[in-house]
Kinemage of the C-alpha trace (Angstrom):
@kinemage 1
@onewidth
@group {chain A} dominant
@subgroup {mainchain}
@vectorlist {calphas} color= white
{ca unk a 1} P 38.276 -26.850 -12.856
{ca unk a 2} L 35.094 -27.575 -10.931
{ca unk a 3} L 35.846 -25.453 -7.973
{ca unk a 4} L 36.863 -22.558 -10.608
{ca unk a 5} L 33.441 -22.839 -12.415
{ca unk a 6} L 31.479 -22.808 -8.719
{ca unk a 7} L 33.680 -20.085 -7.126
{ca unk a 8} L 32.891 -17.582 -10.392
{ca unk a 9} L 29.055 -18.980 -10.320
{ca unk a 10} L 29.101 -17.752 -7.067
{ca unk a 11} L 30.917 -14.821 -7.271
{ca unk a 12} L 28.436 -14.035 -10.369
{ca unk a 13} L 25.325 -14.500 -8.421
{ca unk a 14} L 26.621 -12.311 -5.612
{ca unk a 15} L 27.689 -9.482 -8.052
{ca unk a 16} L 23.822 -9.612 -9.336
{ca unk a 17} L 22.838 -9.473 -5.731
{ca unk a 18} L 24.579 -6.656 -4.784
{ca unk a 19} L 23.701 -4.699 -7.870
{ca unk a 20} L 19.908 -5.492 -7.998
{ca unk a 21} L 20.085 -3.989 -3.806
{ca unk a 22} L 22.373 -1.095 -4.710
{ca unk a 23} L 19.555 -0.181 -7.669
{ca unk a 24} L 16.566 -0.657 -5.074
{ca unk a 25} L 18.734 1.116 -2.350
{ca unk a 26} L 18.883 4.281 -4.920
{ca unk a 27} L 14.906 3.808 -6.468
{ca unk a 28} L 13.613 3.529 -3.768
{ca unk a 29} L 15.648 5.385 -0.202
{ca unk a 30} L 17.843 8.100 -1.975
{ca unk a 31} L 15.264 8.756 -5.000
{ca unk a 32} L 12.374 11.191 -4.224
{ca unk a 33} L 9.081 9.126 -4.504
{ca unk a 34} L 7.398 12.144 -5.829
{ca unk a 35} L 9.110 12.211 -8.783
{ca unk a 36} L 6.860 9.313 -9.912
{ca unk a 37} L 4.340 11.776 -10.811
{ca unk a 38} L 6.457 14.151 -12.561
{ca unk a 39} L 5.039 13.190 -15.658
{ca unk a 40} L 1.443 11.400 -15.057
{ca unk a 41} L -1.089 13.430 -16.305
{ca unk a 42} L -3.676 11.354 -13.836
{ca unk a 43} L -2.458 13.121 -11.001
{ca unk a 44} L -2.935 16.745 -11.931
{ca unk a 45} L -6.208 16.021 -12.351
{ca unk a 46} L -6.937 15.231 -9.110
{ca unk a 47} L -7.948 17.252 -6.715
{ca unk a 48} L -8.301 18.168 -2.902
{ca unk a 49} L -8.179 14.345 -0.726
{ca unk a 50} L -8.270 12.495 -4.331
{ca unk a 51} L -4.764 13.650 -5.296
{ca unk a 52} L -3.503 12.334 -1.502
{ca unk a 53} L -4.857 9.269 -1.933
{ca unk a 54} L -3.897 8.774 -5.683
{ca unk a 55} L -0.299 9.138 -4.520
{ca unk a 56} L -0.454 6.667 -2.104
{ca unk a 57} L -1.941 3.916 -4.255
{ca unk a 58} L 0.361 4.698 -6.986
{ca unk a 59} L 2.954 4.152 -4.039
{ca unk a 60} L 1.636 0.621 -3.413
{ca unk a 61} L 1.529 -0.411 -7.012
{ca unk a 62} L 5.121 0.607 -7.567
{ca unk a 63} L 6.197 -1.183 -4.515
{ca unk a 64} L 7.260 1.582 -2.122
{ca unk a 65} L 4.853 0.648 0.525
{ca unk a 66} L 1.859 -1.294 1.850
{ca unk a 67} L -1.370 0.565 1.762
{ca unk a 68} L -4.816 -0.437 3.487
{ca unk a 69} L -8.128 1.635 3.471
{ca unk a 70} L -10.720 0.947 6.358
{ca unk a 71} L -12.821 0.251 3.763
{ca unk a 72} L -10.699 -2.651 3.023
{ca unk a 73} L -9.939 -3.455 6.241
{ca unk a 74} L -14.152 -3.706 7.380
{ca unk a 75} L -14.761 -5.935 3.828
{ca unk a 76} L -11.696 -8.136 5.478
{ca unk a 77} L -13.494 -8.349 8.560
{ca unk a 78} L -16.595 -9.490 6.539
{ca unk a 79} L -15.146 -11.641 4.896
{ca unk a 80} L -13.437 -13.543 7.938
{ca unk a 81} L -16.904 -13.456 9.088
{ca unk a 82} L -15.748 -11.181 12.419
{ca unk a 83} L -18.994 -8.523 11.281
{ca unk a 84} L -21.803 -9.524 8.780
{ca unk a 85} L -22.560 -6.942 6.077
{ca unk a 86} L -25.456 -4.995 7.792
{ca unk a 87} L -22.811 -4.071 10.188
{ca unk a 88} L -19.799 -3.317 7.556
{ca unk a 89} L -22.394 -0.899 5.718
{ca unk a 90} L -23.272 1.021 9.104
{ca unk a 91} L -19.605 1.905 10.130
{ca unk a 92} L -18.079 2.113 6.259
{ca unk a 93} L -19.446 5.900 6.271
{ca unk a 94} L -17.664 7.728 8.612
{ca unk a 95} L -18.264 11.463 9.114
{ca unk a 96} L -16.323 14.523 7.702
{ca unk a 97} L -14.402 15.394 10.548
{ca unk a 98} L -13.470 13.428 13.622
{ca unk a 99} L -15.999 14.358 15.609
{ca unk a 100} L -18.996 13.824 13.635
{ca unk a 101} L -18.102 10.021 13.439
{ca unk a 102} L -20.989 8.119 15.695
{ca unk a 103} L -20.318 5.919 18.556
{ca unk a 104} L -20.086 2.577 16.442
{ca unk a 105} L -18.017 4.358 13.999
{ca unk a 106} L -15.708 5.552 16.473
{ca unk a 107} L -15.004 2.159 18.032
{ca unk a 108} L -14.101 0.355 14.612
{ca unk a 109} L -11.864 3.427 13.657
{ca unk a 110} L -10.073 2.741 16.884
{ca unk a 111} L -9.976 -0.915 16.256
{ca unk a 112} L -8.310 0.015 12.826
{ca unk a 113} L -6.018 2.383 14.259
{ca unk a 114} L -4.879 -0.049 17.154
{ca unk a 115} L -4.544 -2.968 15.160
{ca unk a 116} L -3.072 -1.402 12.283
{ca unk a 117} L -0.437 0.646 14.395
{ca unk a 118} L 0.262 -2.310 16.097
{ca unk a 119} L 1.679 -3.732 12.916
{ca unk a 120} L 3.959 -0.753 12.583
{ca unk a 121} L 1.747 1.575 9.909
{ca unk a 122} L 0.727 4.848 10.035
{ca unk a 123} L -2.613 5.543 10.197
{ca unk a 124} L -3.867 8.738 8.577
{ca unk a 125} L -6.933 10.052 8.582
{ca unk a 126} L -7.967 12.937 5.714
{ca unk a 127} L -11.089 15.241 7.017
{ca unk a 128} L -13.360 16.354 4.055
{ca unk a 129} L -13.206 18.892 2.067
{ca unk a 130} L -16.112 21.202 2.441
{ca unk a 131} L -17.248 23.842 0.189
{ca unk a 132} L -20.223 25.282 2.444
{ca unk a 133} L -22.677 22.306 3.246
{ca unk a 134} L -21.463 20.190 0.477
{ca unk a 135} L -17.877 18.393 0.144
{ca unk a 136} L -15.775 19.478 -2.613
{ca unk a 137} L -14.884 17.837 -5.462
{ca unk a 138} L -12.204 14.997 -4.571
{ca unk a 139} L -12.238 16.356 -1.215
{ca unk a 140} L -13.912 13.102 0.516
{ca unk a 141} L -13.020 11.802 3.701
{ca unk a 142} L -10.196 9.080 3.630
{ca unk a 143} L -8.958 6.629 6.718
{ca unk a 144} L -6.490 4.528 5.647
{ca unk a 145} L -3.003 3.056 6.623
{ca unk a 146} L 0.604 2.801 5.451
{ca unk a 147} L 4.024 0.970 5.935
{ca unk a 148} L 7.165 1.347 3.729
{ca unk a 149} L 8.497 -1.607 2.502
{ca unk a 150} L 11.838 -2.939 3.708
{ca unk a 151} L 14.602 -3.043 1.311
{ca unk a 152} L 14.696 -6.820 2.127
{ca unk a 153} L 11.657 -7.764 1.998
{ca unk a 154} L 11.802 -5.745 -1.548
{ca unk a 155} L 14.716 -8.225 -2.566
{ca unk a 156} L 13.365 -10.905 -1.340
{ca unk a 157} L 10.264 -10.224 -3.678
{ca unk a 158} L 12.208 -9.885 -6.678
{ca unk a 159} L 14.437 -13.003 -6.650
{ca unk a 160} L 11.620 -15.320 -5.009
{ca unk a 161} L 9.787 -14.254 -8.309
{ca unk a 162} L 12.393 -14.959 -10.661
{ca unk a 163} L 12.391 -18.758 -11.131
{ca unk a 164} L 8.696 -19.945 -11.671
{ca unk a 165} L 8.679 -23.786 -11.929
{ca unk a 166} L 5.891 -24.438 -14.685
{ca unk a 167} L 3.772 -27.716 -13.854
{ca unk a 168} L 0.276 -29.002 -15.715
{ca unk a 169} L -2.033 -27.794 -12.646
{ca unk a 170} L 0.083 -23.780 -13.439
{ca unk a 171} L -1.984 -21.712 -16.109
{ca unk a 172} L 0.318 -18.766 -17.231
{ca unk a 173} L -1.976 -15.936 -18.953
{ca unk a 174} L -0.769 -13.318 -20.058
């Protein structure tokens, strides 16, 4: 009877296994990610470089890939204490287009760009959006990269966060 009961525990948890992967395989591969905004009344307000970058952090937050800004990245740096903040201000402001970045600039955007490609992303960089001498409305320069993430690190995710073992030094707020 005890071998019956841990065979169809088993077979139970691999059912649920297979159906939570099959549901992530279809949300997430065979599913068109833009679809997400079909009805989000943020996006269409967005405009020019805004509405790009909107979709990608929308992206991250519903766990269809990692996204990083160099932004991020230089307060990282900071942080680690690899640049102090003088420097981090300096090279945070890059220029409109590619080449109207200055020297410094250009040598942390390659930094970003080899370290982050390294790590299998896609860097992306957005030019401004110019509207005569000033930059248009949403239409900012962006840097920033991306990575899609694997279906088993996805699964992985989910059932590591399932069981939660509560313990006096745990606060749960909700």
């Amino acid at each position: 009877m005890a071998k019956y009961l841990f065979k169809r525990i088993l077979h139970g948890i691999f059912s649920v296994v297979c159906v939570v992967a099959i549901v992530m395989l279809m949300i997430y591969s065979i599913m068109d990610r833009n679809l997400v905004f079909a009805k989000d009344t943020n996006f269409n307000k967005q405009n020019n470089n805004a509405k790009i970058v909107y979709k990608y952090q929308k992206w991250e937050e519903y766990g269809y890939l990692d996204y990083v800004t160099y932004g991020d990245w230089l307060t990282e740096l900071r942080d680690n204490g690899e640049i102090d903040e003088e420097t981090r201000e300096t090279v945070v402001a890059f220029g409109t287009t590619e080449d109207k970045d200055s020297d410094e600039v250009k040598e942390y955007v390659e930094k970003f760009t080899e370290y982050y490609e390294s790590q299998g992303y896609e860097v992306e960089r957005v030019d401004a959006v110019m509207m005569g001498r000033k930059v248009a409305d949403g239409g900012r320069q962006q840097l920033f990269a991306y990575k899609d993430t694997p279906l088993l690190s996805r699964l992985w995710g989910y059932f590591s966060g399932i069981i939660k073992i509560d313990n006096i030094n745990y606060l749960f707020i909700c």
